[in-house]
C-alpha positions as CSV (number, residue, x, y, z in Angstrom):
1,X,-17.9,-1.3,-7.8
2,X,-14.2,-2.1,-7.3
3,X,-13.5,-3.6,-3.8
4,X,-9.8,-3.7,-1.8
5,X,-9.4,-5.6,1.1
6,X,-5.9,-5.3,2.9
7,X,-4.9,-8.3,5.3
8,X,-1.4,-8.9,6.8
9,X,-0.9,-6.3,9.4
10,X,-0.6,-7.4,13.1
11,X,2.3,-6.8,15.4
12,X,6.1,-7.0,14.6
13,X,9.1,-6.3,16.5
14,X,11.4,-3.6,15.4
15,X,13.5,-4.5,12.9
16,X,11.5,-7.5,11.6
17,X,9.0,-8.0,8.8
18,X,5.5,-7.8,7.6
19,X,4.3,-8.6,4.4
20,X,0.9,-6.5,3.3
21,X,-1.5,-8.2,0.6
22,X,-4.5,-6.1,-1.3
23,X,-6.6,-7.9,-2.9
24,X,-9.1,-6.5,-5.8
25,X,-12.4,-7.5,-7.0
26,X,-15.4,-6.0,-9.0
27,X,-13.0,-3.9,-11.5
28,X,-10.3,-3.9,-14.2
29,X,-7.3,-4.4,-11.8
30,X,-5.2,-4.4,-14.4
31,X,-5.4,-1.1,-16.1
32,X,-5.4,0.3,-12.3
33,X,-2.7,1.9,-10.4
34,X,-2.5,0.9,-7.2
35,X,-1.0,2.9,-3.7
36,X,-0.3,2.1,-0.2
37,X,-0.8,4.9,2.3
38,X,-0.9,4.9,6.7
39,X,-2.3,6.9,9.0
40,X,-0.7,6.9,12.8
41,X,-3.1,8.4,15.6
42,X,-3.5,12.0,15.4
43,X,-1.8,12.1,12.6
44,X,-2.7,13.0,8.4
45,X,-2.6,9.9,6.1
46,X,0.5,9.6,4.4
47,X,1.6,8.3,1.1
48,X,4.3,5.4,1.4
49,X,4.3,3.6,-2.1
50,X,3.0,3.2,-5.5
51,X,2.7,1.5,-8.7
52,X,2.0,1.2,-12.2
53,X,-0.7,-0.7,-13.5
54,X,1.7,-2.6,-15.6
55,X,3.8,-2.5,-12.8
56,X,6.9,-0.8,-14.4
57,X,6.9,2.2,-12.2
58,X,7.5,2.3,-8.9
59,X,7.6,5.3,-6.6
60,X,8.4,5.3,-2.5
61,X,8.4,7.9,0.6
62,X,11.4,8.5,1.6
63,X,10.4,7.4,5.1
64,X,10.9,4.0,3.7
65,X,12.7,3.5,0.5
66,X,15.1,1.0,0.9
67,X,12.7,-0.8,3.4
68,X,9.6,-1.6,1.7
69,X,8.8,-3.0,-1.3
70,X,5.4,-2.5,-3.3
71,X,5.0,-5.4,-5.9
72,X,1.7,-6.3,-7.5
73,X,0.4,-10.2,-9.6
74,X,-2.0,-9.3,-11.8
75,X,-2.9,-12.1,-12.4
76,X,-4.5,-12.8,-8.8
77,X,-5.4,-9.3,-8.4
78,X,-3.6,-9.0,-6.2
79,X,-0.6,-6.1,-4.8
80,X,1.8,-6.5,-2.0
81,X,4.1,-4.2,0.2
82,X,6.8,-6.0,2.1
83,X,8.1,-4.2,4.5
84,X,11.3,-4.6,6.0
85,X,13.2,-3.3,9.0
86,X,10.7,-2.3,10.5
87,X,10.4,0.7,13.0
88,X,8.2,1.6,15.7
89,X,7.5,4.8,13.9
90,X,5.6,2.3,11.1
91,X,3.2,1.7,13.4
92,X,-0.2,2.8,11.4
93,X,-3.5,1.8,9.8
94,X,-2.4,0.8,6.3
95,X,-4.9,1.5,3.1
96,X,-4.6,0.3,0.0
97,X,-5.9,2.5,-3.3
98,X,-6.5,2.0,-6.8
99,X,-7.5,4.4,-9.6
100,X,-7.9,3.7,-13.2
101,X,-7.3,7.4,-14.7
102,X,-3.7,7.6,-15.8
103,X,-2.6,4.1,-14.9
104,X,1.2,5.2,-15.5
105,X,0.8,8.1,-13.9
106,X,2.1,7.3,-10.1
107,X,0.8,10.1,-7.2
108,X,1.5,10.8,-4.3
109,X,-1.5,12.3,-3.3
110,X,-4.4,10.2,-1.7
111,X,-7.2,12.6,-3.2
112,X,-6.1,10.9,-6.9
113,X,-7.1,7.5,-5.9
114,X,-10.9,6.5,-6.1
115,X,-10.7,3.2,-4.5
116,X,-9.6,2.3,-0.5
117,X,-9.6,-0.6,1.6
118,X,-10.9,-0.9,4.8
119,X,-7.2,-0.5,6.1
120,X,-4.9,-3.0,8.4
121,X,-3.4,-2.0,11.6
122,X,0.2,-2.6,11.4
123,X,1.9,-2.2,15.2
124,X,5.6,-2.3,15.2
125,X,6.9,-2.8,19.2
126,X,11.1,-1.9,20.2
């Protein structure tokens, strides 16, 4: 049974940084591709990035291209999402996925991945 656990959140200012980490265990990480999603109160989850298992694809929401970065080692198992310039409107739980089917095949959607985390709350104060 593959296991993510998030850490990193806490509470930023506007316009500073938080860096994300997801860390695997029990699985293949490798042949996985991997996701980061939110959820704000009362609102749906939301997709904000993904990547390749072999990390050659890389795919963001709008809401934050040019701001966040998904990255992943395999190697420790490991993926990231650096997020930059940050806005109070980034204030959410954050989840990390992984699913092994189609590994290069990036989606948007959070029913395509198996695996979550337990999710980090990342609070972003102007």
């Amino acid at each position: 049974q593959v296991q993510l656990v998030e850490s990193g959140g806490g509470l930023a200012q506007a316009g500073g940084s938080l860096r994300l980490s997801c860390a695997a265990s029990g699985g293949s990480f490798n042949y996985y591709k991997m996701g980061w999603f939110r959820q704000a109160p009362g609102k749906e989850r939301e997709f904000v990035a993904a990547i390749s298992a072999n990390a050659g694809s890389t795919y963001y929401a709008d809401s934050v291209k040019g701001r966040f970065t998904i990255s992943r080692d395999n190697a420790k198992n490991t993926v990231y999402l650096q997020m930059n310039s940050l806005k109070d409107e980034d204030t959410a739980v954050y989840y990390c996925a992984g699913d092994p089917v189609l590994p290069s095949s990036l989606s948007t959607r959070h029913q395509r991945y198996r695996y979550w985390g337990q999710g980090t709350q990342v609070t972003v104060s102007s």
